[in-house]
N, C-alpha and C positions, 0 to 999 in steps of 0.2 A: 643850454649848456650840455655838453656831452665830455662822459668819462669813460676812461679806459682803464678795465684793470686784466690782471692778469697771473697766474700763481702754476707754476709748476715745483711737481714734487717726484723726487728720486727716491725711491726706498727698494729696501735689501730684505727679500722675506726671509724668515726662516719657520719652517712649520705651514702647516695649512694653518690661515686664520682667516677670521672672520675680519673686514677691514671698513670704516664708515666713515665719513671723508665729506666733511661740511664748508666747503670752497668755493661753492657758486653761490650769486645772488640772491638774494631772497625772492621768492614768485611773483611781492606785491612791486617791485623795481622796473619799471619800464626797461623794457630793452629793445638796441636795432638789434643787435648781433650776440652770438655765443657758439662757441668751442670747446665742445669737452671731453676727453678721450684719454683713456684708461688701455696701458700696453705692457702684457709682459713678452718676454721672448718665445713665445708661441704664437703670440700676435694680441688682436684688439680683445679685451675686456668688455661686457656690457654690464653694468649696476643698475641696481632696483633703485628708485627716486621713491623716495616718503617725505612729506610735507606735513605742517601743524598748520593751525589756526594762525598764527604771527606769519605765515609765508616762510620759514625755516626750511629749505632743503636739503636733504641728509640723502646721498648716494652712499648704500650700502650693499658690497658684492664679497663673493671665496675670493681669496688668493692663493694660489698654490707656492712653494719655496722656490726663491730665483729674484732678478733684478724686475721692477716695477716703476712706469714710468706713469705720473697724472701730469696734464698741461688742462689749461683752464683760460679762458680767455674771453671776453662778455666787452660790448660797448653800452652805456648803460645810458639813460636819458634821462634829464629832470622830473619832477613833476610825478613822483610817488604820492600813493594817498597818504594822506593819515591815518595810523591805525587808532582803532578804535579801541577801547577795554567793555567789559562789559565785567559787571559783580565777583565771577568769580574770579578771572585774570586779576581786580584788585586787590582780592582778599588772597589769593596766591601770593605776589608781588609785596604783602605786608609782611609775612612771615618769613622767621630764620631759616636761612637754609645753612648747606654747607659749607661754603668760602664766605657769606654773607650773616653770620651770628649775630645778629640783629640785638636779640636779647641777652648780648654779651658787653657789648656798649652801651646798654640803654641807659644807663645812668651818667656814663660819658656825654654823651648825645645831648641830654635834658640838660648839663650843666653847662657847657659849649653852647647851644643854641635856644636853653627855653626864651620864651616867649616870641619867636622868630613864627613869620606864617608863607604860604606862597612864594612868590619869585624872590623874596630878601632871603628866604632861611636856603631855598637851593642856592642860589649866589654865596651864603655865608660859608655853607658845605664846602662846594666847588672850593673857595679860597681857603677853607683850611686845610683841607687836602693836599692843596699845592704848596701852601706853605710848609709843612710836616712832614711832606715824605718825599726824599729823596729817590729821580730816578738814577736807577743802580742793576744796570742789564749786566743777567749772570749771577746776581747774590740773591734773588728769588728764590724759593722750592716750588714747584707744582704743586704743595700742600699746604702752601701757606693759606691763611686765611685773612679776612679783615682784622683780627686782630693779631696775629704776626705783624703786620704794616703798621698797624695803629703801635706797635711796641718799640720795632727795630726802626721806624723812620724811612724804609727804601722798600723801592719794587718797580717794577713794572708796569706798564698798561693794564694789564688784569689786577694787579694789587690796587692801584688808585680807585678803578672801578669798585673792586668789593669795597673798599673804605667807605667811598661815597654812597652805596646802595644799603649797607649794612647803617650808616650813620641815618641817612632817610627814612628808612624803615623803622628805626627806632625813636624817629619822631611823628610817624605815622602818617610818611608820606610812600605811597607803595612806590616802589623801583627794582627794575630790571636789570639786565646785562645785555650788550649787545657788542656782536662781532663782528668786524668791519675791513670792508677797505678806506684805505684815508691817504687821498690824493696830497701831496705835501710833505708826508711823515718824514721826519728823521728820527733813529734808523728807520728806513721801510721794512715793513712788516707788514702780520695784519693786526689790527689793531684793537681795543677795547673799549669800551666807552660804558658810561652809565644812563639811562631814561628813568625819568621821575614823572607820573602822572600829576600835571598840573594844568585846571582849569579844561579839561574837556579834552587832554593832545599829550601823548608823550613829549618831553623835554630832553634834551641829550646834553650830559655836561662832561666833559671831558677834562677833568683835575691835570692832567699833564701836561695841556696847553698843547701839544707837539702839534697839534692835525688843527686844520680849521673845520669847524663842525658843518660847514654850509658842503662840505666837498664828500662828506661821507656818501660810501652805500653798504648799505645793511647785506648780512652774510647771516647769521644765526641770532636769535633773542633767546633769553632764557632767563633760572633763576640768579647764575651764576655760570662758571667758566666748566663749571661738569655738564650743560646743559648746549656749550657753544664750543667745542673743542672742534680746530679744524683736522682732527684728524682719531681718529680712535679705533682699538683695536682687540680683538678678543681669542682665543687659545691658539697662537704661537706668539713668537717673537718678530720685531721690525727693527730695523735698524734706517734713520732717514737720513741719507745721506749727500742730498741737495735740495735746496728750496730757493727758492727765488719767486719773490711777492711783487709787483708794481701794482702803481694808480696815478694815474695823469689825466687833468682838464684839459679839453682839447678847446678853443677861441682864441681871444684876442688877450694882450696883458693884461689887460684890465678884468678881463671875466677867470683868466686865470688866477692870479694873485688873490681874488676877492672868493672864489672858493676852494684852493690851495694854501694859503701862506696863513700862520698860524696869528701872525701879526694885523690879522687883518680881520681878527673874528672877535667883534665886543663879548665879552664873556659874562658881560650881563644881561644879554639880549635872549629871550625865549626859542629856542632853536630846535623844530622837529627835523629829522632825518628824512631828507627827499630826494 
């Protein structure tokens, strides 16, 4: 199976700042192909490429004030490893962070799902997730956390995500965040998802249902959405003034539908990101 994705971004500087810009694949994603090019009206831009242990790559360069164009573009191939955790990545991944207050639900958590273990309690998570919160594009804040969602009932792809990594961790299952393309998506975007170390293999559940999990590829991991922002920026101002996200299975109907269509992804089934 081969995917396409693809992400262009228009932004408007004002001020010299510093600009970080997390839109390409992760390093461990097989790929044929990639385009990446950074232009203001002086011409081409080159950024520093910094990477983590999870394969997260972060292109970070100056921008001077004026019109700023990013295009991005990757054909991506099957057959990504599995990542690995080792001690400390799970003892990171158990604790509260900032969108993920773990120790803020914990008594939520224990009442909802005590005595649940392995693949029934992430299943139970995922489904009540879905159940309880309303997707609601545009009534989000950027500073909402898992418990804002767990209050008001709506959000977004990053809101279900913290719900569900926040609700995990507080049952002392460690989970992540991860940032994505998601071949299928309605709206397209990019998209968020949660990973729960279970049985030797990250798990990816995705409580919005929108994307089929078999079609992802990974962009950034982290604790949470301060850790996977596709874009961030530091002493002046931006103003983003276009964006345009895709991701297409390129085969047969059959191979497309089966890792595209959101209809087509048992949501019980053990699902690592490849």
């Amino acid at each position: 199976m081969q995917r396409l994705v693809r992400a262009e971004l228009d932004l408007d500087i004002e001020g010299s700042l510093d600009l970080i810009l997390a839109v390409a694949v992760s390093s461990v994603t097989p790929l044929r192909a990639e385009s990446f090019t950074i232009e203001s009206d002086a011409g081409a831009l080159q950024p520093d490429e910094v990477g983590d242990l999870v394969g997260t790559r972060l292109h970070r360069l100056r921008v001077e004030p004026g019109p700023v164009r990013v295009r991005y573009q990757a054909t991506v191939e099957t057959g990504a490893p599995p990542l690995d955790a080792d001690g400390l990545q799970t003892a990171v991944f158990l604790r509260p962070s900032r969108y993920a207050p773990s120790d803020a639900v914990f008594g939520h958590a224990r009442r909802q799902f005590g005595g649940l273990r392995g693949a029934e309690l992430l299943t139970a998570v995922e489904q009540y997730v879905f159940d309880s919160v309303t997707y609601s594009p545009g009534l989000s804040q950027g500073t909402d956390s898992a418990l804002t969602t767990l209050s008001t009932g709506q959000g977004v792809c990053r809101d279900y995500a913290h719900l569900v990594i926040a609700l995990l961790r507080a049952m002392d299952v460690p989970a992540r965040y991860v940032a994505c393309y998601a071949p299928g998506l309605v709206p397209m975007d990019f998209h968020a998802v949660a990973e729960a170390w279970l049985d030797g293999a990250w798990r990816v559940l995705d409580a919005t249902r929108l994307a089929n999990r078999h079609g992802l590829i990974r962009i950034a991991t982290g604790r949470d959405a301060a850790d996977c922002a596709f874009l961030s920026y530091y002493g002046g101002n931006l103003a983003l003034q276009r964006m345009v996200v895709d991701a297409v299975v390129e085969g047969d109907t059959g191979v497309i539908a089966a890792a595209s269509d959101p209809l087509m992804d048992d949501r019980t089934a053990l699902v690592t990101i490849g």
